[in-house]
VOMIFI-387225 format. One record per residue: residue number from 1; x, y, z of N, C-alpha, C in turn. Coordinates in steps of 0.001 Angstrom, whole numbers, plus 500000, padded with zeros to 6 digits. Example, Ala and Ser with C-alpha at 12.3 -4.5 7.8 and 13.67 -1.06 7.14 Angstrom:
2
<pt dodren="1" n_px="513190" n_py="494310" n_pz="507800" ca_px="512300" ca_py="495500" ca_pz="507800" c_px="513200" c_py="496700" c_pz="507800"/>
<pt dodren="2" n_px="512850" n_py="497750" n_pz="507080" ca_px="513670" ca_py="498940" ca_pz="507140" c_px="512900" c_py="500030" c_pz="507870"/>
***
This chain:
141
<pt dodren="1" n_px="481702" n_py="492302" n_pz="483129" ca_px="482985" ca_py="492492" ca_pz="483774" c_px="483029" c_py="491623" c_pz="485030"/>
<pt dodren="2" n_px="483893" n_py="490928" n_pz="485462" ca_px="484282" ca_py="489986" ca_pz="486388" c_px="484855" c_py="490667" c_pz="487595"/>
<pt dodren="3" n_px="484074" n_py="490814" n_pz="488673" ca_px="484915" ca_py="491574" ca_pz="489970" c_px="485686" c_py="490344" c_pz="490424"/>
<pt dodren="4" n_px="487087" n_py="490385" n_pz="491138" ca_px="487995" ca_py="490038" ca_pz="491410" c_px="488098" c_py="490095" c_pz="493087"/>
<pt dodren="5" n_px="487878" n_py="489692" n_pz="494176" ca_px="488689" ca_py="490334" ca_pz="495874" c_px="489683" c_py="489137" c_pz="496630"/>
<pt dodren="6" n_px="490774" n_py="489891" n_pz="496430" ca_px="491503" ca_py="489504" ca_pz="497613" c_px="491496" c_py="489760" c_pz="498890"/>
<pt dodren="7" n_px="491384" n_py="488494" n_pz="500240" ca_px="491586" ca_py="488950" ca_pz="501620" c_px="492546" c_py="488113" c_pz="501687"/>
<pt dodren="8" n_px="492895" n_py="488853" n_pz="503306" ca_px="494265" ca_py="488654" ca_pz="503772" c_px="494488" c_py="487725" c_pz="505057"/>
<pt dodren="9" n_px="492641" n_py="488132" n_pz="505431" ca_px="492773" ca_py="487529" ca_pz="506390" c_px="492664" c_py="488531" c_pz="508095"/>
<pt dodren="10" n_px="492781" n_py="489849" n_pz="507959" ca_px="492865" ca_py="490936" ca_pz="508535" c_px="491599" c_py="490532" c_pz="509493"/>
<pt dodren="11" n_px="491696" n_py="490826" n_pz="510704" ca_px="490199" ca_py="490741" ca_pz="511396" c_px="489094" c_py="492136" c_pz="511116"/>
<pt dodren="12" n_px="490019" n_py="493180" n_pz="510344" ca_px="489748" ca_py="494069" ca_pz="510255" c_px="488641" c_py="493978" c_pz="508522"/>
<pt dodren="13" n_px="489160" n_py="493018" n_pz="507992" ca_px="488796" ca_py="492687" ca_pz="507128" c_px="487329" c_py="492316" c_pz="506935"/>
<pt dodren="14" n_px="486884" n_py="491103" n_pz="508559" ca_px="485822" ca_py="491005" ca_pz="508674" c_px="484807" c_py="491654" c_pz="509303"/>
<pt dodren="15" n_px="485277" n_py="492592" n_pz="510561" ca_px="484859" ca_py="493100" ca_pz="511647" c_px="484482" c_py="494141" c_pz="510368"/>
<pt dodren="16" n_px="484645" n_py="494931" n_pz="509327" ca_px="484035" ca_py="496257" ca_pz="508590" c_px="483451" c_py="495605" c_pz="507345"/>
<pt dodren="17" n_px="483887" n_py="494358" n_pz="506651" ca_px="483021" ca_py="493432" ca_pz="505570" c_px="484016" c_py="494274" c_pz="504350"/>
<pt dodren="18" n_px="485045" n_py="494517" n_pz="504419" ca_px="485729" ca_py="494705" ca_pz="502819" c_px="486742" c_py="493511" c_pz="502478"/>
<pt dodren="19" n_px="487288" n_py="493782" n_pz="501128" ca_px="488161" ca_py="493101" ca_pz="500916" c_px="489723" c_py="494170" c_pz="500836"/>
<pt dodren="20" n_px="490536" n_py="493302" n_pz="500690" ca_px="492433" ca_py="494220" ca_pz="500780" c_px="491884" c_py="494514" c_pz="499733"/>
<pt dodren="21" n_px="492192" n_py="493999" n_pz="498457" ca_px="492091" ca_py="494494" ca_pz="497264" c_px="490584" c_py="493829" c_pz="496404"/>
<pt dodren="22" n_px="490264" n_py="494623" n_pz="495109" ca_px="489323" ca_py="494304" ca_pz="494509" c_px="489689" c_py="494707" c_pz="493265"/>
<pt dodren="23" n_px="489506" n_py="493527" n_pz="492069" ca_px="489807" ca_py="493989" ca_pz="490356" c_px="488578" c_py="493914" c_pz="489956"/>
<pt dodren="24" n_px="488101" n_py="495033" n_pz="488898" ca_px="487428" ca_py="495279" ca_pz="487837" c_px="487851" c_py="495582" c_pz="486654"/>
<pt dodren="25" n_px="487623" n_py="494946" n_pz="485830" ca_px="488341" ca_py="495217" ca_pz="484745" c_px="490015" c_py="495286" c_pz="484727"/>
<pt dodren="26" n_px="490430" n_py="496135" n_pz="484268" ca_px="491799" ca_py="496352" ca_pz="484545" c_px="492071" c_py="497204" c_pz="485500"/>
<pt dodren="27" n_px="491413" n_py="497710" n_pz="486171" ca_px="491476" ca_py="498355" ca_pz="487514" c_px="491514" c_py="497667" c_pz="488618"/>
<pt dodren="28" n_px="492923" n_py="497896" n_pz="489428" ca_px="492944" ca_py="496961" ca_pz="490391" c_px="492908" c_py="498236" c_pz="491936"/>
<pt dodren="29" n_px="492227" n_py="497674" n_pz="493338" ca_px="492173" ca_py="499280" ca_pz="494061" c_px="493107" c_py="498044" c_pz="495430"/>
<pt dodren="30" n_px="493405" n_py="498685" n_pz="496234" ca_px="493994" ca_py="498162" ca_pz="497368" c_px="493295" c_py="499388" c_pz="498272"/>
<pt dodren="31" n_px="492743" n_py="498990" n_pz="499502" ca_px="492082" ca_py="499122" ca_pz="500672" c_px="493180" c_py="499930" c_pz="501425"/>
<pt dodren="32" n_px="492693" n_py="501072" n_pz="502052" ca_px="493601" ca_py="501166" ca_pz="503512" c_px="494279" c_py="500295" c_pz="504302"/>
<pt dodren="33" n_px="495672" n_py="500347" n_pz="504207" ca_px="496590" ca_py="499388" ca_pz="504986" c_px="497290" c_py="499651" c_pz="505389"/>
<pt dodren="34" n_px="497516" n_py="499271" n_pz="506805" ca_px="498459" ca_py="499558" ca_pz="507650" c_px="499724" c_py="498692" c_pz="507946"/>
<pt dodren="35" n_px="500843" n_py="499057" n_pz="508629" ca_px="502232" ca_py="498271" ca_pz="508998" c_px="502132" c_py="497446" c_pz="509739"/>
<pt dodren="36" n_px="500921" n_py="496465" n_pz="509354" ca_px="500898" ca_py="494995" ca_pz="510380" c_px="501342" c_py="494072" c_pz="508947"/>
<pt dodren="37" n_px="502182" n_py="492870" n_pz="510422" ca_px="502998" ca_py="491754" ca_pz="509570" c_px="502613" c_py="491262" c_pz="510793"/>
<pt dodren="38" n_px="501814" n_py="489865" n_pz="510732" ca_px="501231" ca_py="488563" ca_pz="510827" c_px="500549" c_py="489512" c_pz="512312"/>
<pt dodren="39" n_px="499511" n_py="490429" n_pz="511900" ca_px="499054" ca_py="491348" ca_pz="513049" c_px="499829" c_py="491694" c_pz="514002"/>
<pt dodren="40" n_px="500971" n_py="491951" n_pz="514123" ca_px="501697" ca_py="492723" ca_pz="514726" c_px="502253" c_py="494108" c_pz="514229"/>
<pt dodren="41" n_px="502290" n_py="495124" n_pz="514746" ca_px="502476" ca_py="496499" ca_pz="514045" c_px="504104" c_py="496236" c_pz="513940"/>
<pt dodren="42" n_px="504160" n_py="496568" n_pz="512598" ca_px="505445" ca_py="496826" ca_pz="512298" c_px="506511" c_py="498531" c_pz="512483"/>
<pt dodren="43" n_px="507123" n_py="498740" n_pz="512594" ca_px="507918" ca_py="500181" ca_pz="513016" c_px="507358" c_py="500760" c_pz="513608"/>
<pt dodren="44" n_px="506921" n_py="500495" n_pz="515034" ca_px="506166" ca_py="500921" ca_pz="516068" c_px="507168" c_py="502181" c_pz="516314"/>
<pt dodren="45" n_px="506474" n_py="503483" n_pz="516211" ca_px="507349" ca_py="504654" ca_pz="516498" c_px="508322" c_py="505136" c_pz="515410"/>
<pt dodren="46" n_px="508143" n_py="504551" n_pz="514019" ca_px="508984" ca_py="504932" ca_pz="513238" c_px="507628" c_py="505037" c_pz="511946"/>
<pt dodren="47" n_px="507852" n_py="506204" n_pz="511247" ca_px="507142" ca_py="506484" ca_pz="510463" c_px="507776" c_py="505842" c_pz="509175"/>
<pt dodren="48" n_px="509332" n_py="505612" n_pz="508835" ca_px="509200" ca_py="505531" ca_pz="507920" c_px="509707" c_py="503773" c_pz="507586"/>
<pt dodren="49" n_px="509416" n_py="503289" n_pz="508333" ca_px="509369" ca_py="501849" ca_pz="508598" c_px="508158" c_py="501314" c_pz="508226"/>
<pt dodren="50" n_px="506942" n_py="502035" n_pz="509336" ca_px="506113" ca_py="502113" ca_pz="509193" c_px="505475" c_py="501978" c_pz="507473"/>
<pt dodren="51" n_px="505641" n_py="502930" n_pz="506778" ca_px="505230" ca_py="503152" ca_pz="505370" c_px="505949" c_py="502105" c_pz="504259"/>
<pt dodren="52" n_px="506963" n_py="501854" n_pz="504416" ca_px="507671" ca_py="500586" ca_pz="504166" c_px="506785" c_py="499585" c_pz="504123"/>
<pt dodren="53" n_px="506303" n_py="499192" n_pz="505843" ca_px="505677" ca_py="497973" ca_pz="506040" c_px="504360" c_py="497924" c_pz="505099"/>
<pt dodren="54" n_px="503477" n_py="499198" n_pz="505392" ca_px="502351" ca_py="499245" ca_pz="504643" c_px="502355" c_py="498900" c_pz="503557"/>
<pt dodren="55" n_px="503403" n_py="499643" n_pz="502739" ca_px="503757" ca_py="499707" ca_pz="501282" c_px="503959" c_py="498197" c_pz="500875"/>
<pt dodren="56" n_px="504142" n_py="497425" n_pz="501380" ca_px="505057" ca_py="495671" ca_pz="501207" c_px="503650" c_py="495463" c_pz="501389"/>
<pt dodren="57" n_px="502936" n_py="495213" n_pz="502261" ca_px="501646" ca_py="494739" ca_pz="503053" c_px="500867" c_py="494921" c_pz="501307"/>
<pt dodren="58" n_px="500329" n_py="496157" n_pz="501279" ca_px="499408" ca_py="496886" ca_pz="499630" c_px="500081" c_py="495680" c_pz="498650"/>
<pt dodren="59" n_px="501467" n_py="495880" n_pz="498236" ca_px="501752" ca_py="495095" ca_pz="497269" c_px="501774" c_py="493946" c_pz="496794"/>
<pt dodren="60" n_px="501600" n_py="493406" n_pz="498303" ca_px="501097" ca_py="491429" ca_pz="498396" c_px="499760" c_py="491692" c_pz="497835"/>
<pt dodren="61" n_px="499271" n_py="492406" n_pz="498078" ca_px="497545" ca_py="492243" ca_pz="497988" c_px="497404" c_py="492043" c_pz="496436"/>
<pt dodren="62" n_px="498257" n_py="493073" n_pz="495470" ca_px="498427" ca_py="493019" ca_pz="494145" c_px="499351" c_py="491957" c_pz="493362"/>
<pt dodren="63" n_px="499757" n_py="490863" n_pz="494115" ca_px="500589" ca_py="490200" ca_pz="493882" c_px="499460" c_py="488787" c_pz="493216"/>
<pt dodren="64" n_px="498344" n_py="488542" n_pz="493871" ca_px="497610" ca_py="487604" ca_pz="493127" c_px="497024" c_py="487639" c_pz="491957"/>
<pt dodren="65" n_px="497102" n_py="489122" n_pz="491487" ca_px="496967" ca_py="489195" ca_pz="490178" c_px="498009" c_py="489805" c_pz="489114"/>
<pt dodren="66" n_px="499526" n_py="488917" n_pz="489377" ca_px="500362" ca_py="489220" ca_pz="488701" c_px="500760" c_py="490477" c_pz="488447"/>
<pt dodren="67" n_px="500501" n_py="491195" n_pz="489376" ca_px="501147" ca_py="492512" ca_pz="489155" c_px="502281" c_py="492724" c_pz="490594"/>
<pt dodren="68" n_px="502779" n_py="494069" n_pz="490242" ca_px="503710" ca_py="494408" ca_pz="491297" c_px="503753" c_py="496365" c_pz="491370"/>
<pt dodren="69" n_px="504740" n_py="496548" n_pz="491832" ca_px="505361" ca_py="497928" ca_pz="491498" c_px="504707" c_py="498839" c_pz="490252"/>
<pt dodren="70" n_px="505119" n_py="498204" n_pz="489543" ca_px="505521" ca_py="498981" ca_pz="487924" c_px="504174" c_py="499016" c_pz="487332"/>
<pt dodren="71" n_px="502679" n_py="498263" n_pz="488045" ca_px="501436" ca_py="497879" ca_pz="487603" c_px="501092" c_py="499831" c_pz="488400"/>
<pt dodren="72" n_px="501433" n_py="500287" n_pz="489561" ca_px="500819" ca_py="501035" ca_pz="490397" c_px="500427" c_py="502301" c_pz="490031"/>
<pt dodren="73" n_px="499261" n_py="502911" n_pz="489725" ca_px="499009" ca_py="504214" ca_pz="489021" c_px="498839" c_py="505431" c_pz="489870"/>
<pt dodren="74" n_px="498560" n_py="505328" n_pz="491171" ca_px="498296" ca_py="506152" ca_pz="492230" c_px="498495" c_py="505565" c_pz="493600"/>
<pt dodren="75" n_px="498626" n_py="506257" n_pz="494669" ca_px="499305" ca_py="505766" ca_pz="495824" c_px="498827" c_py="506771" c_pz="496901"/>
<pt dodren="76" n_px="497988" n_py="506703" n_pz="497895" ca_px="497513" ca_py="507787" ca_pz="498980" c_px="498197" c_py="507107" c_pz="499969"/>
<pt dodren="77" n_px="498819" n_py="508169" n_pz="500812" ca_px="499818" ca_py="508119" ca_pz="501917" c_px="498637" c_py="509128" c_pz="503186"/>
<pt dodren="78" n_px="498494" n_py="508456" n_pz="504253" ca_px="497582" ca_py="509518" ca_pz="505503" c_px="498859" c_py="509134" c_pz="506630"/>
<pt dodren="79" n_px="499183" n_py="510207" n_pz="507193" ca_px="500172" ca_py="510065" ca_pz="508238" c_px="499063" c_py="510868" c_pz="509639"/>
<pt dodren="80" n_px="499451" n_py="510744" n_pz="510865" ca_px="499320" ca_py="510875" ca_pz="511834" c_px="499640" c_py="512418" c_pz="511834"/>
<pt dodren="81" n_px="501157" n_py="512515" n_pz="511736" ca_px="501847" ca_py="513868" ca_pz="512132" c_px="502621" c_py="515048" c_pz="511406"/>
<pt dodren="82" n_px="502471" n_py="516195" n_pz="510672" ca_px="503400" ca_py="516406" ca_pz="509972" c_px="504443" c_py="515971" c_pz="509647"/>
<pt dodren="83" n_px="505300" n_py="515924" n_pz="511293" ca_px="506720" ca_py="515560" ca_pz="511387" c_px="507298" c_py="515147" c_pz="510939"/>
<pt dodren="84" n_px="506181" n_py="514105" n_pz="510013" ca_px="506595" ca_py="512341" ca_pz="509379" c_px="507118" c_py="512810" c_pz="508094"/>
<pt dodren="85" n_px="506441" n_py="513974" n_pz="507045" ca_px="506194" ca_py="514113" ca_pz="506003" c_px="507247" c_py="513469" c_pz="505382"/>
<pt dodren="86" n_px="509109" n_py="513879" n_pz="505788" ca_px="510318" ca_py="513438" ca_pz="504744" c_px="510070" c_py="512296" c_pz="505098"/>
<pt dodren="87" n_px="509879" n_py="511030" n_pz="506338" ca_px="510485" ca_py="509773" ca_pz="506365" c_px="509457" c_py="509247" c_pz="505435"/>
<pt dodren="88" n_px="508026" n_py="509699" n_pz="505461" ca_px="507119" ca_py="508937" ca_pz="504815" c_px="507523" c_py="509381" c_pz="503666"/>
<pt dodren="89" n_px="507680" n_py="510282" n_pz="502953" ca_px="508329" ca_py="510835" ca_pz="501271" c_px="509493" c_py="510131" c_pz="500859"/>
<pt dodren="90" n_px="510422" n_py="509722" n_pz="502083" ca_px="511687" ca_py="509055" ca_pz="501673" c_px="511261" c_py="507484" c_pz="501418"/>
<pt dodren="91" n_px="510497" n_py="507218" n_pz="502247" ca_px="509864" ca_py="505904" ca_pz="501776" c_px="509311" c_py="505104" c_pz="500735"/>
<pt dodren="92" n_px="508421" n_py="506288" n_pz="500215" ca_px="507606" ca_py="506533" ca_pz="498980" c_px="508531" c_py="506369" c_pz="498163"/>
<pt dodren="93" n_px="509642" n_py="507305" n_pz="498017" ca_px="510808" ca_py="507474" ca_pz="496667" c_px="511268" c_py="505699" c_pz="497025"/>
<pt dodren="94" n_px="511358" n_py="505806" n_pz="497699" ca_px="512851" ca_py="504577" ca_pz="497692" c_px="511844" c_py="503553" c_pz="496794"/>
<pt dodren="95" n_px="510664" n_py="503032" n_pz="497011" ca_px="509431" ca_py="502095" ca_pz="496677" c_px="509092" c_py="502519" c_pz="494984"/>
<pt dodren="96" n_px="508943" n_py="503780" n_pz="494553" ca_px="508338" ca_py="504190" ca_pz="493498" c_px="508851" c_py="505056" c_pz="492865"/>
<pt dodren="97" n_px="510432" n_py="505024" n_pz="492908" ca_px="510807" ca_py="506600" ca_pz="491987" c_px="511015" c_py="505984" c_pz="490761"/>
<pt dodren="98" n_px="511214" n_py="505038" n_pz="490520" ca_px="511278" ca_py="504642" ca_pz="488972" c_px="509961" c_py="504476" c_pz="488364"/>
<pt dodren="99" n_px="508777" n_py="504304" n_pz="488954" ca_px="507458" ca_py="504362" ca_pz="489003" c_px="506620" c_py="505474" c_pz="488667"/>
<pt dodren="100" n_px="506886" n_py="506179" n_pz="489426" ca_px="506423" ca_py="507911" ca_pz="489359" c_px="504776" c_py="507730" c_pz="489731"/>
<pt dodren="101" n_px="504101" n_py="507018" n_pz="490211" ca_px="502633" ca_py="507084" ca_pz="490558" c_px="501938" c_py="508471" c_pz="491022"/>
<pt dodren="102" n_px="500804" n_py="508703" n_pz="490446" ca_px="500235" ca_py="510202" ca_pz="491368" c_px="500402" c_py="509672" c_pz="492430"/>
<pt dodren="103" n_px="500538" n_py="510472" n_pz="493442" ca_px="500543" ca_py="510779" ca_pz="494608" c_px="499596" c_py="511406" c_pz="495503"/>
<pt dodren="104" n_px="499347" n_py="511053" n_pz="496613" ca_px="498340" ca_py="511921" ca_pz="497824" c_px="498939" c_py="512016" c_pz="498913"/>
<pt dodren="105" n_px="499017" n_py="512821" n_pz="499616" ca_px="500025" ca_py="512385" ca_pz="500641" c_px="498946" c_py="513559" c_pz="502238"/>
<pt dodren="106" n_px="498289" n_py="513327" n_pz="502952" ca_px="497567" ca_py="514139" ca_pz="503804" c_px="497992" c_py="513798" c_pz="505107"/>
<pt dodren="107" n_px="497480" n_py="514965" n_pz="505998" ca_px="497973" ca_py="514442" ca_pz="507565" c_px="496678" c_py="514002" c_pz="508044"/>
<pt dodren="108" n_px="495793" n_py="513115" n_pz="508953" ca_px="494624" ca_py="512982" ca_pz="509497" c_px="495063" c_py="512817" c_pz="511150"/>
<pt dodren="109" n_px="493323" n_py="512775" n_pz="511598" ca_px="493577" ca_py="513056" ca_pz="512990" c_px="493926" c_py="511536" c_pz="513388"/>
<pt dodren="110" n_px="493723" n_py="510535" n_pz="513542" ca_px="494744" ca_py="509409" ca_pz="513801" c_px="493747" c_py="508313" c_pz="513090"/>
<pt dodren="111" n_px="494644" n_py="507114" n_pz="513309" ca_px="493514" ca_py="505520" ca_pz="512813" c_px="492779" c_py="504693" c_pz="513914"/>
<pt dodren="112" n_px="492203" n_py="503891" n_pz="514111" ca_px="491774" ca_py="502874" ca_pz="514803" c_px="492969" c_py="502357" c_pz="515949"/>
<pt dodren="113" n_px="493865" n_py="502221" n_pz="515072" ca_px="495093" ca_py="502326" ca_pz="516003" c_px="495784" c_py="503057" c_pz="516094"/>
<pt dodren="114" n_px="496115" n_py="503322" n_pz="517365" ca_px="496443" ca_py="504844" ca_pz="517730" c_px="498266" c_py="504673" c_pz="517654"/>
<pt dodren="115" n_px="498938" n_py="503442" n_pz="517650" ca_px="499912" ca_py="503233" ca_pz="517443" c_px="500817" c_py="503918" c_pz="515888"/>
<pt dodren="116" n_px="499547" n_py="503376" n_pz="514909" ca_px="499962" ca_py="503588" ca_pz="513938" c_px="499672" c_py="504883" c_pz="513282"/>
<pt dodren="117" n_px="501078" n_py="505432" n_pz="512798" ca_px="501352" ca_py="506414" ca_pz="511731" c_px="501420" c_py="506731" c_pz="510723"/>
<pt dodren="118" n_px="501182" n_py="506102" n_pz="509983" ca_px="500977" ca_py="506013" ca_pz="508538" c_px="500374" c_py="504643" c_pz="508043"/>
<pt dodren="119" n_px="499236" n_py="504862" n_pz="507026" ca_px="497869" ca_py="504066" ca_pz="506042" c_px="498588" c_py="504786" c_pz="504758"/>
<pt dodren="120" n_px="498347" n_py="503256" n_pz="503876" ca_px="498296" ca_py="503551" ca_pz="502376" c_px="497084" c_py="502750" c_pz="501659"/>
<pt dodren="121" n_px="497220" n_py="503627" n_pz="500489" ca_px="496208" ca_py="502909" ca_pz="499465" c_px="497136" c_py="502780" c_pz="498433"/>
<pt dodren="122" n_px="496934" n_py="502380" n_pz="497219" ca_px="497377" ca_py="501854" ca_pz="495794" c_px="496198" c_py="501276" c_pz="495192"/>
<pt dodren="123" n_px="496112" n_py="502556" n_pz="493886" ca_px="495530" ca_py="501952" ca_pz="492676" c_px="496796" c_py="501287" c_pz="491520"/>
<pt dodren="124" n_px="496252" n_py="499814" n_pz="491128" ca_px="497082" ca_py="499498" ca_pz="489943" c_px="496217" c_py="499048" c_pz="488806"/>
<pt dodren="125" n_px="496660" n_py="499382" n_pz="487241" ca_px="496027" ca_py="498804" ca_pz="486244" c_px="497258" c_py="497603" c_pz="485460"/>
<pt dodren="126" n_px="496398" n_py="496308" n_pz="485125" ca_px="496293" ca_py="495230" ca_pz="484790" c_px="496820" c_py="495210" c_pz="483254"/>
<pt dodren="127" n_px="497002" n_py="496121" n_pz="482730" ca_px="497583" ca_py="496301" ca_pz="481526" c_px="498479" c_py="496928" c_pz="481193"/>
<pt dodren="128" n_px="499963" n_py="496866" n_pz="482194" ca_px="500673" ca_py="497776" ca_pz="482151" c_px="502549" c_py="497199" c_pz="482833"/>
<pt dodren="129" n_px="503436" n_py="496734" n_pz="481951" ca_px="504259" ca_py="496427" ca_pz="482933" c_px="505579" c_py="497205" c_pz="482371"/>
<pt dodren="130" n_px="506498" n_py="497568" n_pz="483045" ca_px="507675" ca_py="498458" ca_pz="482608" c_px="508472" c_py="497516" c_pz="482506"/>
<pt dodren="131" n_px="509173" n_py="497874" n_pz="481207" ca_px="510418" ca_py="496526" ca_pz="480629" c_px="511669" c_py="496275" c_pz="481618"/>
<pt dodren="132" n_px="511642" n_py="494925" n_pz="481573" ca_px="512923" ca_py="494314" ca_pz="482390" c_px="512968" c_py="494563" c_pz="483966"/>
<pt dodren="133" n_px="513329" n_py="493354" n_pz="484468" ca_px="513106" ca_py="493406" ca_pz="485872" c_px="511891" c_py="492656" c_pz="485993"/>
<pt dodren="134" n_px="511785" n_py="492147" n_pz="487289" ca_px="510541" ca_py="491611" ca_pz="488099" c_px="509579" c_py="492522" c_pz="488229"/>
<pt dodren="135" n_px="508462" n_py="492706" n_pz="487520" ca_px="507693" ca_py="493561" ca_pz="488218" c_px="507104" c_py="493501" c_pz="489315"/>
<pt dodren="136" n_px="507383" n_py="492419" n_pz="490138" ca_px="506454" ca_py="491920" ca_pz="491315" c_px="507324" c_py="492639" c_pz="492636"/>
<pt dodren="137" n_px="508633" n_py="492895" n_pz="492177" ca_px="509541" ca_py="493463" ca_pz="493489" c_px="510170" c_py="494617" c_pz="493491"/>
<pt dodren="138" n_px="509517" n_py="495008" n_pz="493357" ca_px="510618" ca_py="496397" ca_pz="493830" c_px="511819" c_py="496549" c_pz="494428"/>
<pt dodren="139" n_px="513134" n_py="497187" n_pz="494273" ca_px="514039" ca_py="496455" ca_pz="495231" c_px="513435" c_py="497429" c_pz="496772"/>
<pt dodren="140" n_px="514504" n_py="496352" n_pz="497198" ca_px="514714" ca_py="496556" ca_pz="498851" c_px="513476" c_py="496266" c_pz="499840"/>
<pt dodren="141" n_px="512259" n_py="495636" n_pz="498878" ca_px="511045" ca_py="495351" ca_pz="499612" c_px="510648" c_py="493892" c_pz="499699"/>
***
């Protein structure tokens, strides 16, 4: 079996030694990621911006191996604060309701950056695309 890793480039990437994403087989995993765009935090103070950004951020990572959206089998959501739960859930739907991925969705005590409110993961498999449409875009992302 041929392991696969994408980086992004993250300093975070090197400073802990992982990669964003990694394929085995038809199993593709995406890394904890947060709402940075070109290392700047994205929806600083908004959770569900925030999860947006992440969510876009995960899906590039799956984008070098021809997948998108419709590839995604599971999806862990860690928020900061209860509070967040609907914006981060409204986020989630808007990204994956035609999708339907398991879901995780937990509160933790915070990240590395204390700014940020919400980390995602995404598992996707490599053998799987839903008819018609781009699978690489989801709308509105």
């Amino acid at each position: 079996m041929t392991i696969e890793r994408v980086r992004t480039g993250s300093p975070w990437e090197e400073a802990i030694g992982f990669a964003r994403a990694v394929a085995a087989g038809d199993r593709v995993l995406v890394a904890g990621t947060m709402p940075l765009v070109d290392g700047v935090l994205h929806g600083d103070g908004d959770p569900y911006e925030q999860t947006r950004a992440a969510f876009a951020n995960a899906l590039a990572a799956i984008e070098p191996f021809g997948l998108g959206a419709d590839a995604v089998l599971r999806t862990r959501m860690y928020l900061t604060h209860l509070r967040d739960v609907d914006a981060v859930s409204r986020a989630h739907r808007e990204l994956f309701e035609a999708v339907r991925p398991a879901a995780t969705l937990v509160v933790v005590s915070g990240f590395v950056d204390s700014r940020v409110l919400v980390e995602v993961e995404l598992e996707a498999f490599r053998g799987c695309h839903s008819p018609g449409g781009d699978p690489r875009t989801p709308e509105g992302v």
